[in-house]
C-alpha positions in Angstrom: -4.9 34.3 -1.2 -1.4 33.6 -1.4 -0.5 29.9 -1.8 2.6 29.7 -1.3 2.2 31.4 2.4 -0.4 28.8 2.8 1.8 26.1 2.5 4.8 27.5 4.4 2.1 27.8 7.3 2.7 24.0 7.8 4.9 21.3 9.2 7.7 20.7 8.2 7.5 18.2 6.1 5.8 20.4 4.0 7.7 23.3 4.2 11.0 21.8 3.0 9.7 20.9 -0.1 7.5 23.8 -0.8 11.0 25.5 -0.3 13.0 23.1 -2.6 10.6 22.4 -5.4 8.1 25.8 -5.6 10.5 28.8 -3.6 13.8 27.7 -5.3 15.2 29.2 -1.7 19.0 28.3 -1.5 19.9 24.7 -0.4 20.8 25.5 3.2 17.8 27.0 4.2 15.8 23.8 3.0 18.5 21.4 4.6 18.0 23.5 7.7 13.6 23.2 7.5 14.2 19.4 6.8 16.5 19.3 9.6 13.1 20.0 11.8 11.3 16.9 10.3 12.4 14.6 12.7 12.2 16.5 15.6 9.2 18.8 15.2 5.8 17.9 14.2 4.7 14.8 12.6 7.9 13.3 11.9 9.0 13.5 15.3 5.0 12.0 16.3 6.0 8.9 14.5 9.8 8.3 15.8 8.6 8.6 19.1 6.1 5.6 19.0 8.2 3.2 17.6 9.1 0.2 19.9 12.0 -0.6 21.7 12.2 -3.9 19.6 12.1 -1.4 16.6 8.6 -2.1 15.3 5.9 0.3 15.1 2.6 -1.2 16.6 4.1 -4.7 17.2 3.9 -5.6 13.6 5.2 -5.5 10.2 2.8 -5.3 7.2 -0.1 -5.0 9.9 -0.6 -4.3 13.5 -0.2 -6.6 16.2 -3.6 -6.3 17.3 -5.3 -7.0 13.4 -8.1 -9.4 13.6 -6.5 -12.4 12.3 -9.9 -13.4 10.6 -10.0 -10.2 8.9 -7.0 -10.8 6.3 -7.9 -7.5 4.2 -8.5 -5.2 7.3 -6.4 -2.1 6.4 -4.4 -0.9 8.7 -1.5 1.8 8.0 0.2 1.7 11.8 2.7 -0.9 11.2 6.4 -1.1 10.6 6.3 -1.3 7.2 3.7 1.8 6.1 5.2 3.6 9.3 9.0 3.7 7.9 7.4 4.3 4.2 5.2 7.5 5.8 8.9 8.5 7.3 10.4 8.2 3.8 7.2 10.3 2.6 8.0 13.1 5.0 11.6 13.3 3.6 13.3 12.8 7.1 17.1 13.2 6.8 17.9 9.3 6.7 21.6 10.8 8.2 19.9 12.3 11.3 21.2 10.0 14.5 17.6 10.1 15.7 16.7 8.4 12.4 19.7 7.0 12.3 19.0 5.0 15.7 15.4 4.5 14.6 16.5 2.7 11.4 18.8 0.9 12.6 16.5 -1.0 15.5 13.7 -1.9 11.9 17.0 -2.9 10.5 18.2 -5.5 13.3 14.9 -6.2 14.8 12.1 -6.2 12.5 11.6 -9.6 10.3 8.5 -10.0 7.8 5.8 -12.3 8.6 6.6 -16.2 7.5 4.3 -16.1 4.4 6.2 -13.3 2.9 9.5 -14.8 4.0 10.9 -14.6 7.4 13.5 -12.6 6.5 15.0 -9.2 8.1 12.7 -6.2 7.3 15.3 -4.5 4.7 16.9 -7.5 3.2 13.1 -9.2 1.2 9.9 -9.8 1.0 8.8 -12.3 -1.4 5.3 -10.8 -1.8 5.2 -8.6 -4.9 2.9 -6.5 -3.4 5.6 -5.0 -1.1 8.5 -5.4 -3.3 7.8 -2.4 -4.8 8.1 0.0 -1.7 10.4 -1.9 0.3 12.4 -1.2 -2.5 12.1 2.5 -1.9 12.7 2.3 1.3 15.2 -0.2 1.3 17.1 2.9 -0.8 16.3 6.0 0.6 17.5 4.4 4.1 20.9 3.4 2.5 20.6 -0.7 2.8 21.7 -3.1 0.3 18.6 -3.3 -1.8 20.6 -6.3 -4.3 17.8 -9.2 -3.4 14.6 -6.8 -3.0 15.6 -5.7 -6.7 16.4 -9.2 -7.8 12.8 -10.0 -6.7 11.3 -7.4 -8.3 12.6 -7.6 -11.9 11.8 -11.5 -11.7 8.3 -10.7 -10.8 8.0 -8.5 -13.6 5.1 -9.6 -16.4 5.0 -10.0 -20.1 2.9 -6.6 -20.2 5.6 -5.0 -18.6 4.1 -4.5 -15.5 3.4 -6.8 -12.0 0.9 -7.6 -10.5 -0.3 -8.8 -6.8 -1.5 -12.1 -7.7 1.3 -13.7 -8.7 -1.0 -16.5 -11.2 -2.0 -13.8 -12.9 -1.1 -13.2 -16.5 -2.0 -9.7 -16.7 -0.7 -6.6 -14.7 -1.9 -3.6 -12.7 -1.6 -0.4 -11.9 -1.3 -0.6 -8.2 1.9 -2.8 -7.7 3.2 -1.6 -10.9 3.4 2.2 -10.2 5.1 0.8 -6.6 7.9 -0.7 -8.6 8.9 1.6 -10.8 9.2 3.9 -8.3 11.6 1.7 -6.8 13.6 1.2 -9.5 14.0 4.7 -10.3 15.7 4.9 -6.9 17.6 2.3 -7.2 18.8 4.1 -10.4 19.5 7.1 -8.7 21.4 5.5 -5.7 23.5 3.2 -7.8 26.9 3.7 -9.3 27.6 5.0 -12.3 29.5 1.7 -14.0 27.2 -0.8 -12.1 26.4 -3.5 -14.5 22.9 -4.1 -13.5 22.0 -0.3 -14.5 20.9 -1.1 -18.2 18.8 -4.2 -17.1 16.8 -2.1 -14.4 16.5 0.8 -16.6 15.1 -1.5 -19.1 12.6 -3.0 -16.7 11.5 0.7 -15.3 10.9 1.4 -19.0 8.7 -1.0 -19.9 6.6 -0.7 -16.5 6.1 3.2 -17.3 4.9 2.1 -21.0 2.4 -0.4 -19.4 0.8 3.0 -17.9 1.9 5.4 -20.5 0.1 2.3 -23.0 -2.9 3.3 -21.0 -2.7 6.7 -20.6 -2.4 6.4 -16.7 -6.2 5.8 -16.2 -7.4 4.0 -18.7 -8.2 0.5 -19.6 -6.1 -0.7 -23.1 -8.6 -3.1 -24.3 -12.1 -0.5 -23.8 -10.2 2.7 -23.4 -12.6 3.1 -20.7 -11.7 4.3 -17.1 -10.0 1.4 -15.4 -11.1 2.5 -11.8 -12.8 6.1 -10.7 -10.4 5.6 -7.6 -7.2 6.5 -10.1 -9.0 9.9 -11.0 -8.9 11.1 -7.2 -6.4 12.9 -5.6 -4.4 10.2 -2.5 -2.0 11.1 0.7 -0.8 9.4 1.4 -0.9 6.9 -1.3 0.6 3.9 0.8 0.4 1.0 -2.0 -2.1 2.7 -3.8 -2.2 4.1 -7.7 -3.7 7.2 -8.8 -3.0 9.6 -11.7 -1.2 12.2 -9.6 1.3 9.7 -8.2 1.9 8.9 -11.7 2.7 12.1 -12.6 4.6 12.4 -9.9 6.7 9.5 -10.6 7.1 10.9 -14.4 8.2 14.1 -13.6 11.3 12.7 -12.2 11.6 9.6 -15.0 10.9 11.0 -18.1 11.2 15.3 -17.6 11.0 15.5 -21.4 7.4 14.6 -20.8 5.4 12.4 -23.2 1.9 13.2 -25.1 0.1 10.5 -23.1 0.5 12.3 -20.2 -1.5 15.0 -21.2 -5.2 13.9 -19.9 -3.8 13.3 -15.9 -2.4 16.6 -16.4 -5.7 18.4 -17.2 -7.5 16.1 -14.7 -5.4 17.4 -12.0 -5.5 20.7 -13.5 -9.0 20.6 -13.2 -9.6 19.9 -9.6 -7.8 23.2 -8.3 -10.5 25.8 -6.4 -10.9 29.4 -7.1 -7.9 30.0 -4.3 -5.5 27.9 -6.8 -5.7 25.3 -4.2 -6.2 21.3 -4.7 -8.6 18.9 -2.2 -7.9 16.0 -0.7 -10.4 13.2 -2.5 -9.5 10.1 -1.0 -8.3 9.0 2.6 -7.5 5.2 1.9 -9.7 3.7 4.8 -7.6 2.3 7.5 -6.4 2.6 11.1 -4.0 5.8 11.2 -1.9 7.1 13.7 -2.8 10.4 13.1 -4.5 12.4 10.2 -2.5 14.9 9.0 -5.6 16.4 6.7 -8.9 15.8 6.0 -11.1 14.4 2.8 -12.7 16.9 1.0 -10.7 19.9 2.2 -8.5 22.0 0.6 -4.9 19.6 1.4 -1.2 21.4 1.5 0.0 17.9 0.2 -2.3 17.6 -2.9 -1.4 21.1 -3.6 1.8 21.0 -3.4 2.2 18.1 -5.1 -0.3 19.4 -8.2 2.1 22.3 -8.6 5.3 21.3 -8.7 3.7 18.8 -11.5 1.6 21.4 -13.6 5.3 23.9 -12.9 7.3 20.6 -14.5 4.4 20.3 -17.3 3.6 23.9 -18.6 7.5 24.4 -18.3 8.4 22.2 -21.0 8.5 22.9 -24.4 5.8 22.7 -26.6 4.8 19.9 -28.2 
């Protein structure tokens, strides 16, 4: 079968990136498919459910209607994981539609008092978040200055963070989230602004903390640090796994590095005789809609295990 038809034969959130980053078609016709996202598909699903107060299932982190008891009930329908799926789909932040959506998080949505109070794009103290709000903070062209502040003082002696913020010792999870951040913070910023060589610094030693580990592996046994990181995720929401990394790496260091090279030939590994990837693991929780299902052959997976093994076997050899 043809692949690449495959994964034209899509929304088109997909298609604008198979376009972009596998096609190499000229930058107008992939402006023009990403156009679409907001007003065809699942993109336009997602702006049309938000809330006149601006948030997505009356909540921020978690819906409005989350048992309260139930403090670890997942739940990906709320503001926060809403905007980030958004951000995901690679709506055009400039659209007005988006524009408008945006703006109602921006002036209506605050974070919940035990991560602060404050306005959904200006912080949220819990380093869990940090990470991701920081992307999103970003990508939807707000002052990120005090959800970056947060996140570089949150950063460990390892070199990476971690949720629990009494613990000595990092992990993967919150740390792949903030480095992601930082790298677009990098690429938002200005040239001359002084803060670059401190954030670049911390980005750095957050990717060695997984590089350290090969981007699965414990450092002190060498043993796998959770099967979960081996399977293939999307959406990821807050969670790590070894194609994300790469993902992330592709994009931070394109020079590649030697410790990259087992994810690589995991994710190699798990493509069918079709050249196609599966989706491994839906991250249990409420959903407004699935866009694929677990254990089938996924357009996102694939996608996003090509343009990786394309960055990979492009470079030269080592």
């Amino acid at each position: 079968m043809d692949v690449t038809d495959w994964l034209l034969d899509s929304d088109p959130a997909i298609r604008h990136q198979v376009l972009r980053d596998l096609v190499g078609a000229h930058p107008d016709a992939v402006a023009a498919e990403r156009a679409r996202v907001a007003h065809e598909g699942w993109g336009s699903w997602l702006l049309e459910r938000q809330d006149a107060d601006g948030y997505w299932d009356g909540g921020t982190y978690r819906p409005r209607w989350a048992p309260e008891d139930r403090p670890f009930f997942s739940a990906w329908t709320a503001t926060h994981f809403t905007v980030t799926l958004l951000r995901d789909l690679g709506v055009d932040p400039a659209d007005p539609v988006v524009r408008e959506a945006i703006a109602r998080v921006a002036h209506g949505v605050a974070w919940e008092e035990e991560d602060g109070g404050l306005p959904y794009f200006e912080l949220s103290l819990e380093p869990c978040i940090v990470g991701v709000l920081l992307s999103n903070t970003v990508y939807f062209g707000f002052d990120a200055s005090r959800t970056l502040d947060r996140a570089l003082e949150a950063q460990l002696a390892d070199g990476g963070w971690n949720c629990a913020t009494d613990s000595p010792v990092s992990s993967f999870h919150p740390t792949i989230c903030v480095v992601e951040g930082l790298l677009a913070w990098e690429g938002a910023a200005a040239a001359d602004d002084p803060r670059r060589p401190v954030v670049l610094a911390a980005r750095i030693r957050g990717e060695e903390y997984l590089l350290e580990r090969r981007l699965l592996r414990r450092r002190s046994t060498g043993g796998i640090a959770d099967p979960r990181f081996t399977m293939t995720s999307f959406p990821t929401r807050w969670h790590y796994d070894v194609l994300r990394a790469l993902e992330h790496f592709r994009l931070a260091r394109p020079d590649g590095d030697e410790r990259m090279r087992e994810a690589v030939e995991l994710v190699r590994g798990k493509a069918d005789a079709d050249g196609r990837w599966p989706l491994e693991n839906e991250h249990d929780g409420s959903v407004w809609f699935d866009m694929e299902r677990e254990g089938e052959p996924s357009r996102w997976i694939t996608l996003r295990a090509l343009r990786v093994l394309r960055w990979w076997d492009g470079l030269t050899p080592r």
